[in-house]
CHARMM internal coordinates of N, CA and C (Angstrom, degrees):
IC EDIT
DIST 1 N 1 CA 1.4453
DIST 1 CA 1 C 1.5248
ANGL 1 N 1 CA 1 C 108.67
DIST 1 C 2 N 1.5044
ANGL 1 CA 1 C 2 N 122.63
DIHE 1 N 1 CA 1 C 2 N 139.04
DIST 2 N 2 CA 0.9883
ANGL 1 C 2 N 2 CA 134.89
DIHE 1 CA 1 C 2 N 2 CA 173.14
DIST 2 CA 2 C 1.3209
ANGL 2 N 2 CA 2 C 123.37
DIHE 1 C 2 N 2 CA 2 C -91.27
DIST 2 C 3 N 1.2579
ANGL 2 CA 2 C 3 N 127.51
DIHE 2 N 2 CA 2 C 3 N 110.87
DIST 3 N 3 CA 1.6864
ANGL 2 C 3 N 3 CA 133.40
DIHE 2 CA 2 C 3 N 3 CA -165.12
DIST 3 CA 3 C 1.6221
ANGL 3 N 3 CA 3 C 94.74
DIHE 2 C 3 N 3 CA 3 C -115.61
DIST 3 C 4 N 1.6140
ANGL 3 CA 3 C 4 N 85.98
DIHE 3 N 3 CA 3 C 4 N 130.85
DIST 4 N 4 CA 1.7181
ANGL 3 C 4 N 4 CA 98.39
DIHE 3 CA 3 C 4 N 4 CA -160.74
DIST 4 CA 4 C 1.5462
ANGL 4 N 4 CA 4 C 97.53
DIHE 3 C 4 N 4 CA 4 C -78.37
DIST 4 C 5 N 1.3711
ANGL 4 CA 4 C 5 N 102.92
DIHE 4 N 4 CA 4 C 5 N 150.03
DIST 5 N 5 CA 1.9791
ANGL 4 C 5 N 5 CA 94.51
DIHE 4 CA 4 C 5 N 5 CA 169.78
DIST 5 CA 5 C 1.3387
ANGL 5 N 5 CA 5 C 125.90
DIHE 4 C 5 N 5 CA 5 C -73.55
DIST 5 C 6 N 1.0876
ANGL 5 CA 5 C 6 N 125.65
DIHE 5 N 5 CA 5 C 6 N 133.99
DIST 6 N 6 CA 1.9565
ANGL 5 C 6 N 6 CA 129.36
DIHE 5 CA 5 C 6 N 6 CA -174.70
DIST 6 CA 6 C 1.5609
ANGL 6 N 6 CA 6 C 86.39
DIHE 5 C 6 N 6 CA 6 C -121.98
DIST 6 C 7 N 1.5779
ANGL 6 CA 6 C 7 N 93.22
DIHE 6 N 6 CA 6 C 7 N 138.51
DIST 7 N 7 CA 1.5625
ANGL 6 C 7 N 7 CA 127.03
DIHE 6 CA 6 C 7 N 7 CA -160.02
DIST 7 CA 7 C 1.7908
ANGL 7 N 7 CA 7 C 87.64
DIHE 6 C 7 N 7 CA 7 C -71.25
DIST 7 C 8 N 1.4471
ANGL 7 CA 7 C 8 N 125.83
DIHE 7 N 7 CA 7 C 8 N 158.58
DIST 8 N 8 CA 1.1674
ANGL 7 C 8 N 8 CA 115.17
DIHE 7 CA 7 C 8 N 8 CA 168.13
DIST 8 CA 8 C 1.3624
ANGL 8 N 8 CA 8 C 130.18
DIHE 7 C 8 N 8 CA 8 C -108.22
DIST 8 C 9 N 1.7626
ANGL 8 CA 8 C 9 N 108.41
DIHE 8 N 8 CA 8 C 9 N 10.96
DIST 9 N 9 CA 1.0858
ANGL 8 C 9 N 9 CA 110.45
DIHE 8 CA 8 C 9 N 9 CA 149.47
DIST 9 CA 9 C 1.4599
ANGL 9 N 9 CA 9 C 132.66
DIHE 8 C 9 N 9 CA 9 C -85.57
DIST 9 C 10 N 1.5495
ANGL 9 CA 9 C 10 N 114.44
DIHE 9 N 9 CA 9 C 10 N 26.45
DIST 10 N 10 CA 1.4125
ANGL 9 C 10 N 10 CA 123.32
DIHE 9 CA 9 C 10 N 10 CA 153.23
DIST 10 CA 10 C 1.8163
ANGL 10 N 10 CA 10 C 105.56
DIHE 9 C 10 N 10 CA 10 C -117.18
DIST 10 C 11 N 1.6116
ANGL 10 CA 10 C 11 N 111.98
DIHE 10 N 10 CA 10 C 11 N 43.69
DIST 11 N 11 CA 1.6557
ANGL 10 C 11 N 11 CA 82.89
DIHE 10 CA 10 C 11 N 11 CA -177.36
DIST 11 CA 11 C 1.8866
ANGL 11 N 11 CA 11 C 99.77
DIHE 10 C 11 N 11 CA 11 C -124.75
DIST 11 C 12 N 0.8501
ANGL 11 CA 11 C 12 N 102.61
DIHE 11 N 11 CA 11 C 12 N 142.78
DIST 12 N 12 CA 1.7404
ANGL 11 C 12 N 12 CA 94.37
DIHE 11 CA 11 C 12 N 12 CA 161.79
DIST 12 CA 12 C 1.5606
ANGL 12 N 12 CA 12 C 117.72
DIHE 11 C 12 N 12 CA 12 C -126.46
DIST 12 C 13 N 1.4321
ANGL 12 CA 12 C 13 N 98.23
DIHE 12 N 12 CA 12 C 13 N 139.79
DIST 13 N 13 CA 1.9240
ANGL 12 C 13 N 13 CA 80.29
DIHE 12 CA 12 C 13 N 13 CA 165.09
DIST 13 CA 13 C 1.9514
ANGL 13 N 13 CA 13 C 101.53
DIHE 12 C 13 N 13 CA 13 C -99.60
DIST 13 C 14 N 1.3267
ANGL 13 CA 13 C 14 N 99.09
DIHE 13 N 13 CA 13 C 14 N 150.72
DIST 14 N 14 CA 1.7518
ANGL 13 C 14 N 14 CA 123.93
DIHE 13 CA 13 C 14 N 14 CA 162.54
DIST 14 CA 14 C 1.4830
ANGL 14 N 14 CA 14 C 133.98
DIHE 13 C 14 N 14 CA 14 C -96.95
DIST 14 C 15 N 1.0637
ANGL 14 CA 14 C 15 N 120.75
DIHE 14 N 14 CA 14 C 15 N 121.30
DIST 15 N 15 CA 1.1488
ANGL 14 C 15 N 15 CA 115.00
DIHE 14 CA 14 C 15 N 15 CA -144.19
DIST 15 CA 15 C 1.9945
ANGL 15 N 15 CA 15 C 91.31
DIHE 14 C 15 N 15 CA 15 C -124.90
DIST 15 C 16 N 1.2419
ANGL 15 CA 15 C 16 N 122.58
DIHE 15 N 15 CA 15 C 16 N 101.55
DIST 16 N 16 CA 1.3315
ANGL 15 C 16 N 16 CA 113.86
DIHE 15 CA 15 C 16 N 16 CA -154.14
DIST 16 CA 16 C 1.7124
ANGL 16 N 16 CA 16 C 81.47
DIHE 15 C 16 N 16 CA 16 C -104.18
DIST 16 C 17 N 1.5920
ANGL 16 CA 16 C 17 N 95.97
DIHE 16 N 16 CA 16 C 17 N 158.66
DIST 17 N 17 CA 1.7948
ANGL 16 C 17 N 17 CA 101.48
DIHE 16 CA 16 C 17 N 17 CA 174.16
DIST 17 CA 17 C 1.4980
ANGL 17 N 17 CA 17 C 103.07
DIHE 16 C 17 N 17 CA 17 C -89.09
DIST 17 C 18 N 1.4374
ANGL 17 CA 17 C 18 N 97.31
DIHE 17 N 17 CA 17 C 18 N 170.77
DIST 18 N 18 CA 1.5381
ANGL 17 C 18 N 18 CA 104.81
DIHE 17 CA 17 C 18 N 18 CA 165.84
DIST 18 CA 18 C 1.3929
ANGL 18 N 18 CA 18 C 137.20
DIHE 17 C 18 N 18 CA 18 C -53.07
DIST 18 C 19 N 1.2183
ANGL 18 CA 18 C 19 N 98.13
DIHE 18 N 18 CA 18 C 19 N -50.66
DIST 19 N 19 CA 1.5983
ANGL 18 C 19 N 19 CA 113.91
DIHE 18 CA 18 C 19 N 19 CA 165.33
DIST 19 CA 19 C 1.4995
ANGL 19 N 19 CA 19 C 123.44
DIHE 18 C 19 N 19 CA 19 C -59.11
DIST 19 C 20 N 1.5507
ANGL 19 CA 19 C 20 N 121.03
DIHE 19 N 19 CA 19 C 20 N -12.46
DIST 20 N 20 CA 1.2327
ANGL 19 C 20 N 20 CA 121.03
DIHE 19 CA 19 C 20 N 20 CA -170.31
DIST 20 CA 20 C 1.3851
ANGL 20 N 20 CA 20 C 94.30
DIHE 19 C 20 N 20 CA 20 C -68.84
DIST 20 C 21 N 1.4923
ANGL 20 CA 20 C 21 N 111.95
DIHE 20 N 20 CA 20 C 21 N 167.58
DIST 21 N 21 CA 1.8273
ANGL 20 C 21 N 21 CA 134.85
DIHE 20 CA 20 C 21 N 21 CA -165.01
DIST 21 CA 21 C 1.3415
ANGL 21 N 21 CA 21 C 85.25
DIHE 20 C 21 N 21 CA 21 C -139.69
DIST 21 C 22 N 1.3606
ANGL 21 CA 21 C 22 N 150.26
DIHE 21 N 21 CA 21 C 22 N 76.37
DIST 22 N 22 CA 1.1431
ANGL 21 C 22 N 22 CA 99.70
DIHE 21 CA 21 C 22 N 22 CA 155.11
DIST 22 CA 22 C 1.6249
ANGL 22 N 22 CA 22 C 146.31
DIHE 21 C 22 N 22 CA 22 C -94.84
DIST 22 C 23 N 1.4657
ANGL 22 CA 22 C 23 N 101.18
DIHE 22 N 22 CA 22 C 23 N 6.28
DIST 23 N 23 CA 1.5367
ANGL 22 C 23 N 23 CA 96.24
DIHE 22 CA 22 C 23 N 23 CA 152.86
DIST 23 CA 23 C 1.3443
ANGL 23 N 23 CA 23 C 126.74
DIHE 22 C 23 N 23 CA 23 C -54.46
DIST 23 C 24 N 1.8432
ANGL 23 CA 23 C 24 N 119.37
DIHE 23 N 23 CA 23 C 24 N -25.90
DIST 24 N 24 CA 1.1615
ANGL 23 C 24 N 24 CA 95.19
DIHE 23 CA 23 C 24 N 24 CA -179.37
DIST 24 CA 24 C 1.7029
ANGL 24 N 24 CA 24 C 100.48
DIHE 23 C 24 N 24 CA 24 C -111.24
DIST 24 C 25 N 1.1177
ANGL 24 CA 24 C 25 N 123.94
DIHE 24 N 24 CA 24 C 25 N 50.66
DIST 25 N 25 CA 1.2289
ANGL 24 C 25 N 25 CA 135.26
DIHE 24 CA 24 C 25 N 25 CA 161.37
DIST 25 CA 25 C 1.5521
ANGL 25 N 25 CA 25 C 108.09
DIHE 24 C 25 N 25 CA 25 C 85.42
DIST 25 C 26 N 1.2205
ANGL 25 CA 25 C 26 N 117.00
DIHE 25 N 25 CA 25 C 26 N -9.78
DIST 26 N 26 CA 1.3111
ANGL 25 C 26 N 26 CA 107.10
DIHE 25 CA 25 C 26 N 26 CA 175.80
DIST 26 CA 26 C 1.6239
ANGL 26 N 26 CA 26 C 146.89
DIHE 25 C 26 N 26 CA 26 C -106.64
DIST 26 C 27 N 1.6409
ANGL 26 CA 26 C 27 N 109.58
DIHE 26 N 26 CA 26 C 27 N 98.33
DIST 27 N 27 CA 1.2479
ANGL 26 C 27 N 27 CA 119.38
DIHE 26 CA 26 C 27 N 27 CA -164.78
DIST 27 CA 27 C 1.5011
ANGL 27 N 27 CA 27 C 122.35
DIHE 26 C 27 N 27 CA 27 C -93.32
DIST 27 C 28 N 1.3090
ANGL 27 CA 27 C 28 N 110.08
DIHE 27 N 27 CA 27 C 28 N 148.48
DIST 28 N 28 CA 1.7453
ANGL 27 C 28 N 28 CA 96.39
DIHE 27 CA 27 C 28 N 28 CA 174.88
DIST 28 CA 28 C 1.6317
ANGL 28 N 28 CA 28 C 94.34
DIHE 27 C 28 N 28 CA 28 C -139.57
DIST 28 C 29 N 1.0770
ANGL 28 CA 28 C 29 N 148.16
DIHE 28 N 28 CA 28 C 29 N 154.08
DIST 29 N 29 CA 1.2910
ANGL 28 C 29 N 29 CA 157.12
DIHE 28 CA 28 C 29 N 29 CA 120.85
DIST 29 CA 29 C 1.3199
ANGL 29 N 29 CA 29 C 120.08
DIHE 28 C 29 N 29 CA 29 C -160.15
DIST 29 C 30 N 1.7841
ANGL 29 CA 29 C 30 N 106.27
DIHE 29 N 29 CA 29 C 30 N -142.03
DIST 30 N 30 CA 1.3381
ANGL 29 C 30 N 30 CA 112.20
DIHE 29 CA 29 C 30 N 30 CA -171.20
DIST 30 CA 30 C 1.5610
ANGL 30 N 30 CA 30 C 100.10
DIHE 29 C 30 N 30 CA 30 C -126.60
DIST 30 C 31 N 1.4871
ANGL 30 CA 30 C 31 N 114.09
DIHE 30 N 30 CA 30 C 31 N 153.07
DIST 31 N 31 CA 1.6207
ANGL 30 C 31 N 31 CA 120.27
DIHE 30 CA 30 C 31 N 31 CA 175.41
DIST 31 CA 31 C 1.6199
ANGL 31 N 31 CA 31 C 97.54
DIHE 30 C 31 N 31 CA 31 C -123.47
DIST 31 C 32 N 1.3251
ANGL 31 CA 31 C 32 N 107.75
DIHE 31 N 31 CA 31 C 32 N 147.95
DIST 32 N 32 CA 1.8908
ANGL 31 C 32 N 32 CA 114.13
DIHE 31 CA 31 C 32 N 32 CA 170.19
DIST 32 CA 32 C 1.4249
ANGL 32 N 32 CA 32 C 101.13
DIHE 31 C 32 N 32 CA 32 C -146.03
DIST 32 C 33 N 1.4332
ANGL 32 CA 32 C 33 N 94.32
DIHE 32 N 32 CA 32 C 33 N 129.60
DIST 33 N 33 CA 1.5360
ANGL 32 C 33 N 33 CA 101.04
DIHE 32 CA 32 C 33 N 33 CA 170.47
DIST 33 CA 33 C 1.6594
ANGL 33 N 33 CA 33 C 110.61
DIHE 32 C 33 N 33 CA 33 C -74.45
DIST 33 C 34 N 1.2718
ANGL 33 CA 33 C 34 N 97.02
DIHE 33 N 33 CA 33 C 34 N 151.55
DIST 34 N 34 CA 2.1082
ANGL 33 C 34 N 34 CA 99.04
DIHE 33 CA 33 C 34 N 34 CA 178.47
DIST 34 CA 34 C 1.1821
ANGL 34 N 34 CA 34 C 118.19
DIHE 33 C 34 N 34 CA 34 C -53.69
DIST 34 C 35 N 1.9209
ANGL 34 CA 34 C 35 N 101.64
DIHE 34 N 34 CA 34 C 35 N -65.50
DIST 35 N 35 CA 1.3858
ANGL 34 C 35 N 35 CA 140.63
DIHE 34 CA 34 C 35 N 35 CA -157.83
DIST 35 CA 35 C 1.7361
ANGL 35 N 35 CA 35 C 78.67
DIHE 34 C 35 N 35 CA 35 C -53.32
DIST 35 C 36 N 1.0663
ANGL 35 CA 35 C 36 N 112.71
DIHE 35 N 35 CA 35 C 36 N -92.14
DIST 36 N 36 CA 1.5341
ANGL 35 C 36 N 36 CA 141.26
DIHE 35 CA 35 C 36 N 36 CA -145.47
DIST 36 CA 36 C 1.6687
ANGL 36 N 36 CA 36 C 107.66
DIHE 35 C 36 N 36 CA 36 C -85.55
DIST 36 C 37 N 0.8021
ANGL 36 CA 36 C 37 N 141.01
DIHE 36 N 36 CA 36 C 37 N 7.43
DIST 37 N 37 CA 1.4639
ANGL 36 C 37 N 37 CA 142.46
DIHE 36 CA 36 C 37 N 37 CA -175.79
DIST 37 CA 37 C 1.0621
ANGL 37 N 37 CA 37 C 141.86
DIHE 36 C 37 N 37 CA 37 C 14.11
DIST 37 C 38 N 1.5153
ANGL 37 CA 37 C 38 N 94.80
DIHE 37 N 37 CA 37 C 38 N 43.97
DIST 38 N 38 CA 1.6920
ANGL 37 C 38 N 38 CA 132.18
DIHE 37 CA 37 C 38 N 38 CA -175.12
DIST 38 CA 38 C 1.3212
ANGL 38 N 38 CA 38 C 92.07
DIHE 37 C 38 N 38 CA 38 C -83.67
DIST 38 C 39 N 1.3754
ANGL 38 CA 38 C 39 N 101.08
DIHE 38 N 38 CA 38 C 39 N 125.92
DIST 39 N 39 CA 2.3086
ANGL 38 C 39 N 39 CA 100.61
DIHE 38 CA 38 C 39 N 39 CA 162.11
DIST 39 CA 39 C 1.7420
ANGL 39 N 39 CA 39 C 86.47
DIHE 38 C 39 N 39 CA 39 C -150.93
DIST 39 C 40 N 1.6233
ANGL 39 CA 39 C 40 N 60.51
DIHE 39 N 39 CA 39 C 40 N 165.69
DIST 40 N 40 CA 1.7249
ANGL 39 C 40 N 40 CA 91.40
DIHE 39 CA 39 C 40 N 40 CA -168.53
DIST 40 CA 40 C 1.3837
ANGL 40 N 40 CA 40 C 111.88
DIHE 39 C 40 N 40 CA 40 C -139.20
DIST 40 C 41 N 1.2623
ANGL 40 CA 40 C 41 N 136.99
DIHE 40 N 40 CA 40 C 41 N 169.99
DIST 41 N 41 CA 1.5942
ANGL 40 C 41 N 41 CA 134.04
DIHE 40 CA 40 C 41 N 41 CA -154.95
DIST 41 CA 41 C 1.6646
ANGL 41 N 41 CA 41 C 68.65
DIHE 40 C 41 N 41 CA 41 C -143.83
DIST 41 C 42 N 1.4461
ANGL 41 CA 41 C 42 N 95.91
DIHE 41 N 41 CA 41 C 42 N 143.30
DIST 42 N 42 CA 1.7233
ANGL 41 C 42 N 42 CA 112.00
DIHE 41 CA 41 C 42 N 42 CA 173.14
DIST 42 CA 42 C 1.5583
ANGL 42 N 42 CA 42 C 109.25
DIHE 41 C 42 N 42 CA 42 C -162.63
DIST 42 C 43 N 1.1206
ANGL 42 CA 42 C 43 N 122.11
DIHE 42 N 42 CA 42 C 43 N 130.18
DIST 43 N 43 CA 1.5251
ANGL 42 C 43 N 43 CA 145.54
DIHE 42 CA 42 C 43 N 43 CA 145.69
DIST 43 CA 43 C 1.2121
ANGL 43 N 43 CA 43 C 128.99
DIHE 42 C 43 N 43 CA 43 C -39.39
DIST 43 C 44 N 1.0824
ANGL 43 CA 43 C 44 N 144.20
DIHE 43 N 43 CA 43 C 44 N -20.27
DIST 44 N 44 CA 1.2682
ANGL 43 C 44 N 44 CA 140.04
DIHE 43 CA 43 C 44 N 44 CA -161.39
DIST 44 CA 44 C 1.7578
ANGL 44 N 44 CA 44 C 108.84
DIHE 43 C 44 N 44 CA 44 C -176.91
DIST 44 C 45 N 1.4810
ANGL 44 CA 44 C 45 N 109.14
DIHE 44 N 44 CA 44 C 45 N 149.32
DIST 45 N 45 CA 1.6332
ANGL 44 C 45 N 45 CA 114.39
DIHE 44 CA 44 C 45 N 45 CA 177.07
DIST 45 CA 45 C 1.3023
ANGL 45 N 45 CA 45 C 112.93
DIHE 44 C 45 N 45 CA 45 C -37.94
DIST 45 C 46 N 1.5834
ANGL 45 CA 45 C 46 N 118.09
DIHE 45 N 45 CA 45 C 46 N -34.60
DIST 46 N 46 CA 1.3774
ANGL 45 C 46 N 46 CA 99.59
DIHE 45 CA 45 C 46 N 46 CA -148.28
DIST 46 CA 46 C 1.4076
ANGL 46 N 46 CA 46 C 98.14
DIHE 45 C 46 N 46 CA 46 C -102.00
DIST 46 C 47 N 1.8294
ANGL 46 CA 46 C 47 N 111.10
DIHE 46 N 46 CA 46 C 47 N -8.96
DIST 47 N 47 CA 1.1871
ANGL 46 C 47 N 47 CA 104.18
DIHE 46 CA 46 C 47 N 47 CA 159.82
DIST 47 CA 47 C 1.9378
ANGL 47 N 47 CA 47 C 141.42
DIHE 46 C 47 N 47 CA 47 C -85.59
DIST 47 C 48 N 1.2478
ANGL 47 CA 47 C 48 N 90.57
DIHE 47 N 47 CA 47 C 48 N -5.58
DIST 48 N 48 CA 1.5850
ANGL 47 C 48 N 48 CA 115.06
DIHE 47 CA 47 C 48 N 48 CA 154.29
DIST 48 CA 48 C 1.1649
ANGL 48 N 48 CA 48 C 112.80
DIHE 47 C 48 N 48 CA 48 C -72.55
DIST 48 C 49 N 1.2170
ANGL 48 CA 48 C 49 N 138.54
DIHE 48 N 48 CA 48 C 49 N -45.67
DIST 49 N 49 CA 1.7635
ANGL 48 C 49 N 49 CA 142.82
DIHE 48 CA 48 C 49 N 49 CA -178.71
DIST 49 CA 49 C 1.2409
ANGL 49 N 49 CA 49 C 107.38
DIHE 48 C 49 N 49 CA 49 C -61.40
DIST 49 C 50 N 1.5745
ANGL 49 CA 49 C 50 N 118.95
DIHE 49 N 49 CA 49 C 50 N -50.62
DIST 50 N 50 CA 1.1632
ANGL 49 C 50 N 50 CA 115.48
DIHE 49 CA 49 C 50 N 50 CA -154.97
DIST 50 CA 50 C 1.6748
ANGL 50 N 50 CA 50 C 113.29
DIHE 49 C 50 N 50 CA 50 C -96.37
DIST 50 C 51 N 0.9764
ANGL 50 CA 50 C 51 N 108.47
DIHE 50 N 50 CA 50 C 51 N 0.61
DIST 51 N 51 CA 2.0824
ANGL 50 C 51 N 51 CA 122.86
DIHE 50 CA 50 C 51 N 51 CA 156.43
DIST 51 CA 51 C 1.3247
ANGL 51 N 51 CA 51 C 92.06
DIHE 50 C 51 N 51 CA 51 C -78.77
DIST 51 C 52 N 1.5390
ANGL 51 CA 51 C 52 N 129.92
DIHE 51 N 51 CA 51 C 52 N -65.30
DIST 52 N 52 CA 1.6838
ANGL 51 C 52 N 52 CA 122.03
DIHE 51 CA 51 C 52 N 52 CA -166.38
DIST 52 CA 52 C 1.5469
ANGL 52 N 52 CA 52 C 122.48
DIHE 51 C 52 N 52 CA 52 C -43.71
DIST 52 C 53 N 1.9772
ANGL 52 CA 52 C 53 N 76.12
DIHE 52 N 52 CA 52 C 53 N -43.87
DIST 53 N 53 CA 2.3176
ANGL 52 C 53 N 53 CA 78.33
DIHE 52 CA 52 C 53 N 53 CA -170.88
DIST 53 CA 53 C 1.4823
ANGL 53 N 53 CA 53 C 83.08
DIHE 52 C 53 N 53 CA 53 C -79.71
DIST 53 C 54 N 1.5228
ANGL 53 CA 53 C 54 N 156.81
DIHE 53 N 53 CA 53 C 54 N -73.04
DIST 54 N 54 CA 1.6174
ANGL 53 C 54 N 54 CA 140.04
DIHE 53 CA 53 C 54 N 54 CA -165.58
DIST 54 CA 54 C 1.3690
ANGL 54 N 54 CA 54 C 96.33
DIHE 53 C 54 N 54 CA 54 C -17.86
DIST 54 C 55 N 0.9754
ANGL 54 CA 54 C 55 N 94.72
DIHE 54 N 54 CA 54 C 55 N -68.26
DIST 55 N 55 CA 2.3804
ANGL 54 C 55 N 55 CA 105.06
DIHE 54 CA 54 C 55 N 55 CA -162.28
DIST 55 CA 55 C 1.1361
ANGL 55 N 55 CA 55 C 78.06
DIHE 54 C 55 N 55 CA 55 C -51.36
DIST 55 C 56 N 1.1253
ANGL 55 CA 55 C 56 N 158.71
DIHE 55 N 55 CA 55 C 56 N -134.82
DIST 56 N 56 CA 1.6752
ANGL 55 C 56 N 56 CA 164.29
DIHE 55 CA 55 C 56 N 56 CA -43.07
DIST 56 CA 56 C 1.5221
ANGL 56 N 56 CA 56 C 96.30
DIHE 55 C 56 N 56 CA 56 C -110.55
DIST 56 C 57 N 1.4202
ANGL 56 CA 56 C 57 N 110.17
DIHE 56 N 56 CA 56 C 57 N -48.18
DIST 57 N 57 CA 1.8183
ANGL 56 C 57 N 57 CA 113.19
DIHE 56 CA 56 C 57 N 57 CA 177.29
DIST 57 CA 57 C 1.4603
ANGL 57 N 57 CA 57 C 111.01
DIHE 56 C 57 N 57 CA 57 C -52.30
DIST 57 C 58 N 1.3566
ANGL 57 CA 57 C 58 N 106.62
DIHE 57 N 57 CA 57 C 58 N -54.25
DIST 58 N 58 CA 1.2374
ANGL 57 C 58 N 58 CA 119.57
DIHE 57 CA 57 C 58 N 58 CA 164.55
DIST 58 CA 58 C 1.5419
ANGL 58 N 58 CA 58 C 132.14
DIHE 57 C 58 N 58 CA 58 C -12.62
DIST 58 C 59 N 1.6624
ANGL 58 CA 58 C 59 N 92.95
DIHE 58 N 58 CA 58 C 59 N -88.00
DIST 59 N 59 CA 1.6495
ANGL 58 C 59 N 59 CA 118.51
DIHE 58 CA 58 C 59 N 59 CA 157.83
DIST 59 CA 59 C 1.2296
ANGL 59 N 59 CA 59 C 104.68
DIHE 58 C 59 N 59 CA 59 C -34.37
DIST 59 C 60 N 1.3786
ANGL 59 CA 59 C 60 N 123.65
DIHE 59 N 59 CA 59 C 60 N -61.55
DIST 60 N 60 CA 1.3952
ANGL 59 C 60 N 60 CA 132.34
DIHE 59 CA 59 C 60 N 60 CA -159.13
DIST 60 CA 60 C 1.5986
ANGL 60 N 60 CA 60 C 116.67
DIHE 59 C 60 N 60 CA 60 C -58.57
DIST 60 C 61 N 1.2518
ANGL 60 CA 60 C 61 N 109.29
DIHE 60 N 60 CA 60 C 61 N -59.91
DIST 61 N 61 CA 1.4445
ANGL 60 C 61 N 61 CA 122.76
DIHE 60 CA 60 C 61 N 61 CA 160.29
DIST 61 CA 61 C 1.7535
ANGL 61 N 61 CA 61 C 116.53
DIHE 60 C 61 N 61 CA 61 C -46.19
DIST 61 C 62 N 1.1090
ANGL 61 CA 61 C 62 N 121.27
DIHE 61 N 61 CA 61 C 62 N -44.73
DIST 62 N 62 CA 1.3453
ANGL 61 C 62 N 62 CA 135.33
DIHE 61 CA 61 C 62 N 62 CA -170.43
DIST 62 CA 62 C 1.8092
ANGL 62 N 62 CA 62 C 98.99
DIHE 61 C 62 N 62 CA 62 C -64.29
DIST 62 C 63 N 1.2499
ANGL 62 CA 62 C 63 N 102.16
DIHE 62 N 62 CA 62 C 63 N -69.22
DIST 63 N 63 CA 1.7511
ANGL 62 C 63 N 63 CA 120.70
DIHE 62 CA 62 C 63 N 63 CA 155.75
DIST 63 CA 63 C 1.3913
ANGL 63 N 63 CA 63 C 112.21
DIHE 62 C 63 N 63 CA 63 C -0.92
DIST 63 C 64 N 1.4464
ANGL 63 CA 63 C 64 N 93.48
DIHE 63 N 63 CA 63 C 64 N -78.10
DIST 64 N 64 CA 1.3641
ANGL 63 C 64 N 64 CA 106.13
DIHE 63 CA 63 C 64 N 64 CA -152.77
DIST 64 CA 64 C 1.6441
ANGL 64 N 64 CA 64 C 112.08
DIHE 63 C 64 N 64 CA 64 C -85.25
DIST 64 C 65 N 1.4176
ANGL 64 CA 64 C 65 N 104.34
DIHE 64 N 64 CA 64 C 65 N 12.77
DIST 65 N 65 CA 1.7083
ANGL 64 C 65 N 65 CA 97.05
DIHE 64 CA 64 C 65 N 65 CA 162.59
DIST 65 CA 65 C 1.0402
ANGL 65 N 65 CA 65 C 126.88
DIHE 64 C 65 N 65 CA 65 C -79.91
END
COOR INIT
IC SEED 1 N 1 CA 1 C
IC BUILD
């Protein structure tokens, strides 16, 4: 099988704790972008989302000069 290449300034790895649930909504760890090796420790979905969409606007803006 052929797995297409994705640029790695869209990749992050997640690094969830032990204790996270997340079926029952509750997450804790750390996120790091590849490209840029920005991470962040976050509590909750929306605090995982909202480092991803920063990073990606980011990239995006950076991009498009």
């Amino acid at each position: 099988m052929c797995m297409e290449r994705w640029p790695s300034t869209t990749a992050f790895v997640v690094h969830f704790r032990e204790s996270a649930d997340i079926a029952a909504g509750r997450v804790e760890g750390k996120v790091e972008h590849i490209a840029s090796y920005r991470a962040t420790r976050f509590s909750s979905f929306e605090e995982l989302l909202a480092f991803i969409a920063c990073v990606l606007a980011e990239t995006r803006d950076r991009d498009a000069r």
